[in-house]
N, C-alpha and C positions, 0 to 999 in steps of 0.2 A: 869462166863460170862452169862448175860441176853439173852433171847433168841430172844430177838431184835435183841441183838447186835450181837448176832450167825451169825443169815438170814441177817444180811448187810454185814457181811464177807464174808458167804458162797457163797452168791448171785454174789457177785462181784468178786471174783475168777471165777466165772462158767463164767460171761458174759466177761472175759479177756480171759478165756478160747475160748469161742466163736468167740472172735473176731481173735484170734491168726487162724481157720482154717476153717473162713469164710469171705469170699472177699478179703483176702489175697492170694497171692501163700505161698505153703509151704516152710518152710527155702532150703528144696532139691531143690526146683523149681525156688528158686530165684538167680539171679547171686550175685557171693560175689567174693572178691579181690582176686585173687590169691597169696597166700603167699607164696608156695614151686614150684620156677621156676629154671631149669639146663640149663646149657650150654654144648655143645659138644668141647672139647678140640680141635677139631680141628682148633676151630676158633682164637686161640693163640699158634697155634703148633711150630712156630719159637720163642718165647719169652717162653714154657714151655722147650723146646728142653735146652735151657741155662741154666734155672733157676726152675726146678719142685715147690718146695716147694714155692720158692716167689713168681710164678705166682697163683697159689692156694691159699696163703694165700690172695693176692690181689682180685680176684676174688670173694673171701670169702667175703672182704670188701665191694664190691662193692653189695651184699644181695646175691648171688645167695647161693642155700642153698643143691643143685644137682648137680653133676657130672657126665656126660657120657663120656667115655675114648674113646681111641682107642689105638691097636695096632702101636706104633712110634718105632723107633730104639731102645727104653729103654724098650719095651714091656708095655703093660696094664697098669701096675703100675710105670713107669718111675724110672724107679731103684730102688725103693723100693720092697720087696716081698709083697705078699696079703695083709699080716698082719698090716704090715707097714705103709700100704697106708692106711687101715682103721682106723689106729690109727690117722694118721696123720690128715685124713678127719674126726674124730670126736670132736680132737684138735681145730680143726676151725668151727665144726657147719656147717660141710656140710656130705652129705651121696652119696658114689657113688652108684647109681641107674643100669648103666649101661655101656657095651662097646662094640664100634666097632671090631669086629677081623678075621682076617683069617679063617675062618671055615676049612680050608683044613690043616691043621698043628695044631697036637698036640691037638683038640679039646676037647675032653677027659678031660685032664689035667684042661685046660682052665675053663671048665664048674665047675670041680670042687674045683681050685682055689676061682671062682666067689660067688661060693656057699657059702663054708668057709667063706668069709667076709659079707655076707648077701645082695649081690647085687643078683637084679632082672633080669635081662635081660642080654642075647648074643647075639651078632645082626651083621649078615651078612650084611654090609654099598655097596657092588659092585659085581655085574656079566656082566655088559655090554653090547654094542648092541648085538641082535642076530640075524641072517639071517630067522629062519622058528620059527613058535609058538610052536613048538613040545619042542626046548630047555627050554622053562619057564616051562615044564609038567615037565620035567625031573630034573630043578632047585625045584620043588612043591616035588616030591619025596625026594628028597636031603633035603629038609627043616624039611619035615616030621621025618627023622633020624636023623638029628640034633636036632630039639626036642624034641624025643624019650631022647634022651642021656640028655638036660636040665632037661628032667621031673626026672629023675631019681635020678639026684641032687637036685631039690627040687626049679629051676628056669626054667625059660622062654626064647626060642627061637625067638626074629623076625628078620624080612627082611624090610631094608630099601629103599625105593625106589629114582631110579633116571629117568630121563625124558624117558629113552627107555624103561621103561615097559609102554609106554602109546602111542608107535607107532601101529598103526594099519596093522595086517599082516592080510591079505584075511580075512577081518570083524571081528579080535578076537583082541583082546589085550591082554602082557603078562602077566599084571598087574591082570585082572582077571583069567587068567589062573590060577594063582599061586594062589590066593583069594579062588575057588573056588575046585581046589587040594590038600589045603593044610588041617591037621587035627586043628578044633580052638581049640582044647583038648589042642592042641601040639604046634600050632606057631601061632604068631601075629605079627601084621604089625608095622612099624612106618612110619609114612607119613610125608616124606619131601613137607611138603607146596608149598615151592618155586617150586620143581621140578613136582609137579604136575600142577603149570602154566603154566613153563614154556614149558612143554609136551601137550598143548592147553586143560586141562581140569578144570574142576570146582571142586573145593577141596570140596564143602557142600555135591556137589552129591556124591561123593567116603563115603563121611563118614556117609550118610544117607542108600547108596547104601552094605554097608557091617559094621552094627552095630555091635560096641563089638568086632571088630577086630581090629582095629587101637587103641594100648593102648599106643603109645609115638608119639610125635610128632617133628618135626625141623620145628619151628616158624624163619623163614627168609622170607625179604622181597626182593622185586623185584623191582627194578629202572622203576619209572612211566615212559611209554612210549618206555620202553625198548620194541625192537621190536623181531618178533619169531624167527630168527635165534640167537637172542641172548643172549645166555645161561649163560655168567658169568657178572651178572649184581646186584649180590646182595648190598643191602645197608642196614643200621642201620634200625631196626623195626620203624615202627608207620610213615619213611619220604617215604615210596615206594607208591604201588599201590595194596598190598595186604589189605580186609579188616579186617584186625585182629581183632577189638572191636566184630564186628558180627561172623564171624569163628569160632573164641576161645569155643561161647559159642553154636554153635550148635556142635563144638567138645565135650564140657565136656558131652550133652546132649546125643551122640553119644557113650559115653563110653571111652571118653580119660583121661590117667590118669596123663601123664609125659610130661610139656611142656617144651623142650629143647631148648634154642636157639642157632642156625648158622647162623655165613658170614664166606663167602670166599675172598671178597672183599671188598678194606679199600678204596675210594677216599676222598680223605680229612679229612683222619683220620689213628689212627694207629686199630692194632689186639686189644692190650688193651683199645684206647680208645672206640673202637668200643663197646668190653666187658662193659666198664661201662657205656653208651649210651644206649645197650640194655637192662643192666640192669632197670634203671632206667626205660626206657618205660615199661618193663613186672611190675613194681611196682604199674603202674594207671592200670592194668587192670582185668575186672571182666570174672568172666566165669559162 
């Protein structure tokens, strides 16, 4: 090669080079489509309750490519053992990521069930109203040995919240209680969206407010116009009042890794179609 022809090669890599990490954002910093979006099983718990395996493979279909469990009358893995389940979930091109469950029974076991099939997370989903701020110190403890026991299998502890950790007892909330009790060595949050509206707070602030703790999330929306007493008002993502386009991506900025979605409630629609309605929304969207 002439050494003309070198310096017009060389030259021109360098200046693509340049253009690639100047006056652009860098690939990190730009939003890009989300491609691995879960659902929470909860949100077809009467249609998996019949049919496990058919509702999962449908679900499969519909792109979700994560599954977060809970504890149901079949346990974690719906009649299947550990093994089973992750077979079955590899069978379809999905990977269970996570599950809701009893911490208080058999935990142990559990954790390292979970382990075994290479899921990530144990996630305490309910503790309930409580009368004084002292009980969420003492739920911060309890978390803390809980993921003591994750860490030692080689996963992760969080705590999912619902709208009463975001009452105000004599100027504290239990919400940061627990936030700020808890070890991030050891436990992490997952933030239920919805419940952080519908508990009168602003979801940007929580995830600005404690970076790197909230590594899953429950993307549900909230019925426009739904008013504050009114708690069970979820609908199909993208038709409510939540802004999910802008959310999403001061979450991923925040440090979120698992975007899960739930409803609880179908008006004019079923569980599944509700499942493939949000699938499809989580398909346009960037983070």
């Amino acid at each position: 090669m002439e050494r003309k022809e070198f310096l017009k090669i060389t030259g021109g890599l360098a200046l693509a080079g340049l253009a690639s990490t100047s006056g652009l954002a860098s690939p990190t910093a730009e939003s890009k489509k989300l491609k691995n979006f879960g659902i929470q099983l909860w949100s077809v718990r009467d249609d998996l309750a019949k049919d496990p395996k058919g509702v999962l493979k449908q679900l499969a279909s519909y792109g979700y490519k994560q599954i977060e469990s809970f504890e149901g009358s079949k346990g974690m893995f719906w009649g299947m053992t550990n093994t089973e389940f992750k077979t079955y979930m590899d069978e379809l091109g999905m990977k269970v990521i996570a599950s809701h469950c009893d911490i208080n029974k058999d935990f142990e076991k559990k954790a390292a069930d979970a382990a075994a099939i290479g899921m990530k997370y144990l996630i305490c989903p309910w503790k309930g109203p409580q009368k004084d701020i002292d009980a969420f110190k003492k739920f911060a403890e309890e978390f803390n040995q809980k993921g003591e026991i994750c860490r030692k299998n080689g996963i992760r502890f969080a705590y999912h919240n619902h709208d009463y950790s975001f009452v105000n007892m004599n100027g504290e909330l239990g919400q940061d209680v627990m936030m700020k009790n808890t070890d991030p060595g050891l436990v992490d949050f997952e933030l239920d969206m919805y419940w952080v509206v519908a508990g009168g707070q602003d979801i940007e602030t929580w995830l600005k407010k404690y970076p790197k703790r909230f590594r899953l999330c429950h993307v549900k929306d909230r019925k426009k116009g739904a008013t504050a007493t009114e708690k069970d008002a979820s609908v199909v993502v993208g038709t409510g009042s939540i802004d999910y386009p802008k959310i999403l991506k001061t979450a991923r900025k925040q440090g979120m890794e698992y975007y899960i979605i739930e409803q609880e409630k179908w008006e004019g629609t079923t569980p599944m179609g509700a499942a493939q309605a949000n699938a499809s929304y989580m398909k346009t969207v960037s983070v």
